[in-house]
C-alpha positions as CSV (number, residue, x, y, z in Angstrom):
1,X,9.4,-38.8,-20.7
2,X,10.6,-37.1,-24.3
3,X,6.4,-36.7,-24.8
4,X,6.3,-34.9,-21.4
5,X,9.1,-32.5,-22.0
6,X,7.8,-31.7,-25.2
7,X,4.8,-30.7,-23.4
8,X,6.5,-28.7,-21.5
9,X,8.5,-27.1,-23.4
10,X,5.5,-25.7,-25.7
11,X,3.9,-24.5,-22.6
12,X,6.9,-22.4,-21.3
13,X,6.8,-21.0,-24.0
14,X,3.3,-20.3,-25.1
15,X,3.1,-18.7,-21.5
16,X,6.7,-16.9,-21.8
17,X,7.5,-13.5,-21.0
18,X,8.4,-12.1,-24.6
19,X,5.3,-14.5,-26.2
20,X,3.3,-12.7,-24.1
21,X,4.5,-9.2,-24.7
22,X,5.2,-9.4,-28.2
23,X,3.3,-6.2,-29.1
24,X,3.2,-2.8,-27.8
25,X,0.2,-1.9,-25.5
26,X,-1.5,1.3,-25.4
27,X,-3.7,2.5,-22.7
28,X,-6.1,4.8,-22.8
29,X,-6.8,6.4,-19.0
30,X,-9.7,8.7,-18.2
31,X,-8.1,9.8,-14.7
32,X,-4.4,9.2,-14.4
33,X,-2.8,9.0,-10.7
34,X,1.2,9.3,-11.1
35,X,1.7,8.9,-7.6
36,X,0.5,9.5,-4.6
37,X,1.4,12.8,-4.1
38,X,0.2,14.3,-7.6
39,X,-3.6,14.8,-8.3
40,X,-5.6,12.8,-10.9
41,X,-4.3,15.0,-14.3
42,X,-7.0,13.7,-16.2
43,X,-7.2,11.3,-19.2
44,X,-3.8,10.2,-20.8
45,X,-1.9,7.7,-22.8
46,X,0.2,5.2,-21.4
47,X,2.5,2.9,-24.1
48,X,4.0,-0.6,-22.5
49,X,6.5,-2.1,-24.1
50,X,8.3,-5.5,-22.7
51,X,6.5,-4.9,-19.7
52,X,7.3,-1.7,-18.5
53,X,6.1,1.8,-19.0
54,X,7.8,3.3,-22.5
55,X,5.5,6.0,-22.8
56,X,3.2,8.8,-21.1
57,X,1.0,11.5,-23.1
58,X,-1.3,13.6,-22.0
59,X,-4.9,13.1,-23.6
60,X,-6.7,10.1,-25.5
61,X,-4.0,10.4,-28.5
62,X,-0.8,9.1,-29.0
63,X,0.9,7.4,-31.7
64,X,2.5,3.6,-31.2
65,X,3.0,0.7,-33.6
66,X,0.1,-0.3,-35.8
67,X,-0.4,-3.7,-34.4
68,X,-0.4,-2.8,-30.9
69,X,-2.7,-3.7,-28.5
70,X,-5.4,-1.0,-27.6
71,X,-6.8,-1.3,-24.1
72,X,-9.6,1.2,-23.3
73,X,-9.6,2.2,-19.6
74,X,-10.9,6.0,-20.7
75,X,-14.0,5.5,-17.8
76,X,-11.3,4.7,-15.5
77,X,-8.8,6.1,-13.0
78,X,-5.5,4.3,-13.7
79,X,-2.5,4.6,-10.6
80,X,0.3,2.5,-9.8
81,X,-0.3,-1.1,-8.6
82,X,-0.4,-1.1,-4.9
83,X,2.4,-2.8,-2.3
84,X,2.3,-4.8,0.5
85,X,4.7,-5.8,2.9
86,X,3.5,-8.5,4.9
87,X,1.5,-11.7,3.7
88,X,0.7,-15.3,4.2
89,X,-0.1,-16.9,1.0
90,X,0.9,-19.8,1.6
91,X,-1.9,-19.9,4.4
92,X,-5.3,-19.1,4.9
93,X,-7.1,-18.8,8.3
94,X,-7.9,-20.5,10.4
95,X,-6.9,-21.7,14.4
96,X,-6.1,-25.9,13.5
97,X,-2.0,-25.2,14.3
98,X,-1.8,-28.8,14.3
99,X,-2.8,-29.4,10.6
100,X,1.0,-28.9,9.7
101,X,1.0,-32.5,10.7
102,X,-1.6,-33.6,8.3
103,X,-0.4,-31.3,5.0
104,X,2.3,-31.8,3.3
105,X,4.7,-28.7,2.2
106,X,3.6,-29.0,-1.6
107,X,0.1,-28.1,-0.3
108,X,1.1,-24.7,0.8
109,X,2.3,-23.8,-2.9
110,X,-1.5,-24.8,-4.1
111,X,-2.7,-22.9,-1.7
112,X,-0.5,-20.0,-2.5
113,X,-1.5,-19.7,-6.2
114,X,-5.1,-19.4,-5.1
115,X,-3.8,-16.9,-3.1
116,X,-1.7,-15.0,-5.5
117,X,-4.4,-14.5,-7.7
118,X,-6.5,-13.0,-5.4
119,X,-4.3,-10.9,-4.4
120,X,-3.3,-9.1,-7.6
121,X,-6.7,-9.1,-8.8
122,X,-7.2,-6.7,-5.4
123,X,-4.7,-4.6,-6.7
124,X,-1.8,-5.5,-5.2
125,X,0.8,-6.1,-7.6
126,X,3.9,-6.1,-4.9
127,X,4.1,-8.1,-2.3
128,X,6.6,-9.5,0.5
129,X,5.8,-13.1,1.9
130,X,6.7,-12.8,5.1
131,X,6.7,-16.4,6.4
132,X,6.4,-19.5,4.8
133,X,7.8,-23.3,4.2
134,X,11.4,-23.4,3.3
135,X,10.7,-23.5,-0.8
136,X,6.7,-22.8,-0.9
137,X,7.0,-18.8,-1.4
138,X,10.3,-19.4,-3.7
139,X,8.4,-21.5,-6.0
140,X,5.6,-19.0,-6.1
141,X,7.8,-16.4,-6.4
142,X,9.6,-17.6,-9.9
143,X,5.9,-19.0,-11.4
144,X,4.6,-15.4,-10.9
145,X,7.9,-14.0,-12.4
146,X,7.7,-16.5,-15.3
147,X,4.1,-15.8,-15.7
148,X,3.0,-19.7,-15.0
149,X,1.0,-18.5,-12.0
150,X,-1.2,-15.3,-12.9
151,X,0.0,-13.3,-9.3
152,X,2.4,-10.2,-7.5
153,X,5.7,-9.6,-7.5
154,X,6.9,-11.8,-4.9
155,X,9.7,-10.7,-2.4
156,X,10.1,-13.7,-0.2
157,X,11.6,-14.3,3.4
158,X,11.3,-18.4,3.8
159,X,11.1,-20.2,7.3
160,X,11.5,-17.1,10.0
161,X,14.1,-17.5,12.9
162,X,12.7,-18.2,16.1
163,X,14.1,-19.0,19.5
164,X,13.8,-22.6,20.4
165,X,9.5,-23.1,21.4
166,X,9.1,-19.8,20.5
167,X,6.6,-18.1,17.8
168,X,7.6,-18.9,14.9
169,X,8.9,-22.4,15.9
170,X,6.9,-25.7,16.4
171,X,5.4,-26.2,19.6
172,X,2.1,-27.8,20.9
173,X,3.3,-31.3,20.2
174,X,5.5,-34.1,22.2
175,X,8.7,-33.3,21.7
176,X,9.5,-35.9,18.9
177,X,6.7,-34.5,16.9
178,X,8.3,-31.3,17.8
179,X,11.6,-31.4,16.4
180,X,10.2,-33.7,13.0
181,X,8.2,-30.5,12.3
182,X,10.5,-27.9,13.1
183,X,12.0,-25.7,10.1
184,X,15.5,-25.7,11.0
185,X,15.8,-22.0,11.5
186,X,15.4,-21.7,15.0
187,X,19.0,-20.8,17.0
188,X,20.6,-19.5,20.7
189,X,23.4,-17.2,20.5
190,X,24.9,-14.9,18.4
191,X,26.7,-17.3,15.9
192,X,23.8,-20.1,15.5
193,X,21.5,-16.8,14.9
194,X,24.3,-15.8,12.1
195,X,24.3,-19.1,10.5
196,X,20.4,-19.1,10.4
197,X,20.7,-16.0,8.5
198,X,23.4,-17.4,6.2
199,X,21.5,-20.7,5.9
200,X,18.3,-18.6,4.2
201,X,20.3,-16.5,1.9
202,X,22.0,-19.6,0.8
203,X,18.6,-20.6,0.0
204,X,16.4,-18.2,-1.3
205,X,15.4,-15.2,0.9
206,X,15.2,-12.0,-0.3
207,X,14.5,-10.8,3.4
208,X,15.5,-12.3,6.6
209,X,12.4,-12.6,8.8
210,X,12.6,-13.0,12.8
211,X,9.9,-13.8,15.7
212,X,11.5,-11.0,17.4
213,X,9.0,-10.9,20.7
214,X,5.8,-13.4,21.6
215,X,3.1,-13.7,18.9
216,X,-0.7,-13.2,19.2
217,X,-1.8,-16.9,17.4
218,X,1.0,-18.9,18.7
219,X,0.0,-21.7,21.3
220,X,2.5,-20.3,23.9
221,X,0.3,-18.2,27.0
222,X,3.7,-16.2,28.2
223,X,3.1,-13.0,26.8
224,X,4.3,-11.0,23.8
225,X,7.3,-9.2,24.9
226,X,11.1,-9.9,23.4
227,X,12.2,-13.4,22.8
228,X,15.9,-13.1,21.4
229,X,18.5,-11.2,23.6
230,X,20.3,-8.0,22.2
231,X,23.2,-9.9,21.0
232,X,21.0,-12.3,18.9
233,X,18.9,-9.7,17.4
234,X,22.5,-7.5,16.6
235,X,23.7,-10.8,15.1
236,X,20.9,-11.2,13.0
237,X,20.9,-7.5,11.6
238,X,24.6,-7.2,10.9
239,X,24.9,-10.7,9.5
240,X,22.5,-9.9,6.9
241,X,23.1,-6.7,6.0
242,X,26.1,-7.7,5.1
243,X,24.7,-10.2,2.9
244,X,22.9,-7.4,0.9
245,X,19.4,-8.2,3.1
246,X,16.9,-6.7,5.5
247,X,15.3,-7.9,8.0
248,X,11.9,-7.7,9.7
249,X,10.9,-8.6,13.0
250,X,7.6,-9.6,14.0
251,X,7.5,-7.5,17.2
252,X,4.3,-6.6,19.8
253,X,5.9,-5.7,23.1
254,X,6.9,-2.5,23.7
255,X,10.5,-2.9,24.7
256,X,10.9,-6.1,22.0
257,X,10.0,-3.4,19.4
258,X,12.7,-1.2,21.2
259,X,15.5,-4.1,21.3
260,X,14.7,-4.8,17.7
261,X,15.2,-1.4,16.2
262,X,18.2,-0.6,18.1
263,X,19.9,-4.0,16.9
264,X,19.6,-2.4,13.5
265,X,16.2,-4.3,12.2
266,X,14.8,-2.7,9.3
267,X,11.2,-2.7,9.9
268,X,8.8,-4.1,12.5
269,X,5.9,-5.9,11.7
270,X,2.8,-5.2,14.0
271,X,4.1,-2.9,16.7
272,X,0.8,-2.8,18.6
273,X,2.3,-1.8,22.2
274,X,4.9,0.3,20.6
275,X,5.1,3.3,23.6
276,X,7.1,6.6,23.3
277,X,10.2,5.3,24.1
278,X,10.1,2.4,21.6
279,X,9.1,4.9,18.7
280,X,12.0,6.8,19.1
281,X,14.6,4.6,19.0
282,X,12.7,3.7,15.8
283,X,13.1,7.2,14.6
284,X,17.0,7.1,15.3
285,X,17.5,4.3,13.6
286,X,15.2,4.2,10.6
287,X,13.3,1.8,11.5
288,X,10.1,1.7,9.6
289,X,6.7,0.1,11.1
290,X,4.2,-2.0,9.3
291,X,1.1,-1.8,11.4
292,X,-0.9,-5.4,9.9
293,X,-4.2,-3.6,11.6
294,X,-6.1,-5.7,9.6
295,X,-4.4,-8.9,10.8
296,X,-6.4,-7.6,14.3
297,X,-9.6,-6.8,12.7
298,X,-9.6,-10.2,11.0
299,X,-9.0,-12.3,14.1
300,X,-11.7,-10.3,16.1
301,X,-14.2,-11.6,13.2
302,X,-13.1,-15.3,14.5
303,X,-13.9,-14.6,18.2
304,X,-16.2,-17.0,20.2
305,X,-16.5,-19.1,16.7
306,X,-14.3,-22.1,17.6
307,X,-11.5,-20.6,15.0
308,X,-9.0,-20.0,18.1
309,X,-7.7,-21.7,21.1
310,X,-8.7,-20.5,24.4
311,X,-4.8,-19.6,24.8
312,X,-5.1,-17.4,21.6
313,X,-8.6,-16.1,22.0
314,X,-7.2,-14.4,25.4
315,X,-4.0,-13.0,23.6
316,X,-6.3,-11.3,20.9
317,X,-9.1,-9.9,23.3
318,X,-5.3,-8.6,25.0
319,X,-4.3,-6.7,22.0
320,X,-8.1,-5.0,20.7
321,X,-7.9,-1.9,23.1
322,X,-4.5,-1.2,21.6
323,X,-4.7,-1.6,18.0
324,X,-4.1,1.3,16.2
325,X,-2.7,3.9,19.1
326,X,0.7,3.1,17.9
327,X,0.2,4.1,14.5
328,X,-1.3,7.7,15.7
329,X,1.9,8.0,17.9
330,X,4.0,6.7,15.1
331,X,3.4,9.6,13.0
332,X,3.3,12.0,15.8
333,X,6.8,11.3,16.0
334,X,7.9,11.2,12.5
335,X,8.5,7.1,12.6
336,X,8.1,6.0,9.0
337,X,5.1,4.3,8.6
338,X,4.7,1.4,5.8
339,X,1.6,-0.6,4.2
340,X,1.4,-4.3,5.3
341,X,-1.5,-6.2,6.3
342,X,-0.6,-9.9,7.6
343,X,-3.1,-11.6,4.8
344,X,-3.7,-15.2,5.6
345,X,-4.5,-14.5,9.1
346,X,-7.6,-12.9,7.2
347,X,-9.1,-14.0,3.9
348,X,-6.6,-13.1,1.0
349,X,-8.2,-10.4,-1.1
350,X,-9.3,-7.8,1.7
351,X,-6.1,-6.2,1.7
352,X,-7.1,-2.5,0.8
353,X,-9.4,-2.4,3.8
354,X,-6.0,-1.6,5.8
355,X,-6.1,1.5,4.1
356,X,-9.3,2.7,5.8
357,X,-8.1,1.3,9.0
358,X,-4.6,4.1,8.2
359,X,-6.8,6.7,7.8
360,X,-9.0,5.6,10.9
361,X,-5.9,5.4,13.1
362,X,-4.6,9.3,11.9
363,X,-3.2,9.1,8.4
364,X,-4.7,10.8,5.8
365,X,-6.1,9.4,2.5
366,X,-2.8,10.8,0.3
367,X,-0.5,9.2,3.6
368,X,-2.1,6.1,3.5
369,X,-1.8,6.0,-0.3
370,X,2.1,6.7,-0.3
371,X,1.9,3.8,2.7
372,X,1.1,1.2,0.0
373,X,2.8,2.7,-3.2
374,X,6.2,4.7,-3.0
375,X,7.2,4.5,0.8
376,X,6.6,0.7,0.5
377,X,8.4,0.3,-3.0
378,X,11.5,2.2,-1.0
379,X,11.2,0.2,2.1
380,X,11.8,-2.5,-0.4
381,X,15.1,-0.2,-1.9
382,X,12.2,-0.6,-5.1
383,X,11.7,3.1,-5.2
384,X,13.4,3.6,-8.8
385,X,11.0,0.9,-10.1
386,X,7.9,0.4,-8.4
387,X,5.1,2.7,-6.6
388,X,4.8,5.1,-9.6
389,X,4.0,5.8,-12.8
390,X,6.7,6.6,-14.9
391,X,8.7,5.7,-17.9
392,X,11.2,3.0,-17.0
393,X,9.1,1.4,-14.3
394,X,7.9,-1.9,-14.1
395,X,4.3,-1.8,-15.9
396,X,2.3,-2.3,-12.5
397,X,-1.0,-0.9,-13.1
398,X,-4.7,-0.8,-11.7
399,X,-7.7,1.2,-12.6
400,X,-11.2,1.7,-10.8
401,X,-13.7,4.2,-10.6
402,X,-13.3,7.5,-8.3
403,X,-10.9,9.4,-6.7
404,X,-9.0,7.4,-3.5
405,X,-7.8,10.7,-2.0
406,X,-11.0,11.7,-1.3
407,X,-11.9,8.2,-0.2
408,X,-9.4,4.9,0.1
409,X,-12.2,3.0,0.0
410,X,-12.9,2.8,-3.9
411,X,-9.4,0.5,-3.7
412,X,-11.4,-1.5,-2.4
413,X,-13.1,-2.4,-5.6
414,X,-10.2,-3.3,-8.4
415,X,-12.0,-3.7,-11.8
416,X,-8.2,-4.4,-13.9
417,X,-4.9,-4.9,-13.0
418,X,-1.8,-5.1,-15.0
419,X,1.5,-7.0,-13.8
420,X,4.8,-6.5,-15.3
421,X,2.4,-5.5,-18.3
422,X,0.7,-8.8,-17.8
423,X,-3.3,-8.5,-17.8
424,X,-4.4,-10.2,-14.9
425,X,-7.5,-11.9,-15.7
């Protein structure tokens, strides 16, 4: 055992934080993005130091510590790492719901470093996991922080609340299988729904997620509109805002989406039968929407291949005609609109085609750009560290060739990414 912690203790710190940032980097850009609502400014200098940005200069020249560590990006255009706000990696797709009997917990955080590096090396260097096992995501989230696991920035929600045999809770099995799979976060009434929410701070979350209607790849056939009542969802909210925590609710239906925001819920995941009178109350309150249009376009790819259920399969043929509309209506009425793409229902690594699918939908280029950089570092009350570049923000960096104003699509080819002025390799 004294052998093994030796070991250990030579690899925490040969892969440490400071070991690994014990020298200034400089970066030479050829285009440099600020944010998304500047224009490229041409080639600068950027200086990281402990892994965040000390420095800016205009041009190829500036002046740091001899022994510092010179990375030439000057072919490149260099902006700030991108963000999103709802992911799976702890899962990968795939239509088997009853392989939770079959793999263990522990699986899910293998899984999820595979994940994690993909991810980042897509260019996302933020993201929030927005569902998981009840320590899977937690234990990715400090090996990414620690630098063990090369991946994001992980904001993590744990095990969502469900209603009992509701998404987000076990169903499809006898009821003894049932309850040895369940996650212990599913409540009825206003103070179980509290506790839930106390239960996840105690452990972990940084976010409190909810099933807040019917879900598209849950084994249930009874539609997608609001599964708690008012007085749940209100419980939820206040409980743990007052905890310092949002919350966001997966939410389809129409007047699920409008029970949710009025309760106070931050932001709603999906919203794909979001109608006027939803959107508005979302405007009142705040509420932002995270549209996941890929999550749609990546179960289409799966239909009438055996991935799905026929239960399933009928609930996504449901939803095709719709996808998108709300997002146009959305910013017709001035609803805040955020970047999330429900990875894991799709293969990990596609994220930045949402960005076309934005743009498709109504947004343009520069909109869809803020979507995934400062409005998403703000929805995550970030904006003072994350989604630009700037001195005193986290060193979250990608660079690639062309111009994504004038087309989104060159983020979807990432040729280096920086973390927390960690190299992903």
């Amino acid at each position: 055992m004294r052998a093994l912690s030796l070991v250990m203790s030579a690899l925490a710190l040969t892969l440490s934080p400071s070991a690994a940032r014990a020298q200034d980097q400089i970066i030479q850009v050829g285009n440099l993005l600020t944010d998304a609502n500047s224009q490229p400014s041409g080639p600068a200098t950027i200086i990281i130091r402990d892994g965040k940005i000390a420095e800016i200069h205009s041009g190829s020249n500036a002046v740091a510590s001899t022994d510092a560590e010179i990375i030439d990006l000057s072919d490149k255009t260099v902006m700030p790492g991108l963000i999103d706000l709802h992911v799976h990696l702890t899962g990968d797709p795939g239509g088997d719901f009853w392989k939770q009997t079959t793999e263990p917990t522990e699986w899910g955080v293998v899984v999820g470093a595979k994940n994690a590096l993909l991810t980042a090396k897509a260019g996302f260097t933020t993201v929030r996991e927005a569902g998981s096992s009840q320590y899977s995501a937690f234990a990715l989230r400090r090996g990414t922080a620690d630098g063990i696991i090369p991946g994001p920035r992980i904001i993590a929600a744990g095990p969502a609340l469900a209603i009992v045999g509701g998404h987000g809770d076990t169903t499809g099995f006898t009821e003894p299988v049932n309850e040895l799979l369940a996650s212990g976060y599913s409540c009825t009434g206003a103070v179980e729904c509290a506790e839930k929410v106390r239960k996840a701070s105690r452990a972990g979350s940084d976010i409190i997620k909810i099933t807040a209607t019917g879900g598209v790849l849950s084994q249930q056939g009874r539609g997608l509109e609001a599964h708690f009542t008012d007085a749940e969802m209100k419980s939820i909210a206040d409980t743990a805002h007052s905890l310092g925590l949002k919350v966001m609710a997966h939410a389809h239906g129409a007047r699920g989406i409008e029970a949710a925001a009025r309760a106070g819920i931050d932001t709603i995941e999906h919203g794909t039968f979001a109608d006027e009178a939803a959107l508005k109350v979302m405007k009142a309150n705040g509420t932002a929407m995270v549209p996941t249009l890929m999550a749609f376009k990546g179960v289409s790819e799966g239909l009438g291949k055996g991935v799905y259920t026929p239960v399933v399969e009928e609930k996504i043929r449901m939803t095709l005609d719709t996808v998108g509309k709300a997002v146009t209506s959305a910013k017709r009425l001035g609803v805040p609109i955020v970047f999330g793409t429900d990875a894991g229902v799709f293969d990990h690594g596609r994220n930045a085609e949402e960005l076309q699918l934005m743009v498709d939908a109504g947004l343009t280029a520069r909109e869809a750009l803020a979507s995934a950089t400062t409005s998403a570092a703000e929805a995550l009350d970030m904006g003072n560290q994350l989604g630009r570049i700037a001195v005193g923000y986290s060193a979250d960096l990608i660079a690639f060739d062309g111009n994504p104003l004038d087309d989104v699509r060159v983020l979807e080819q990432i040729d280096w990414v920086m973390v927390r002025g960690r190299i992903i390799d």
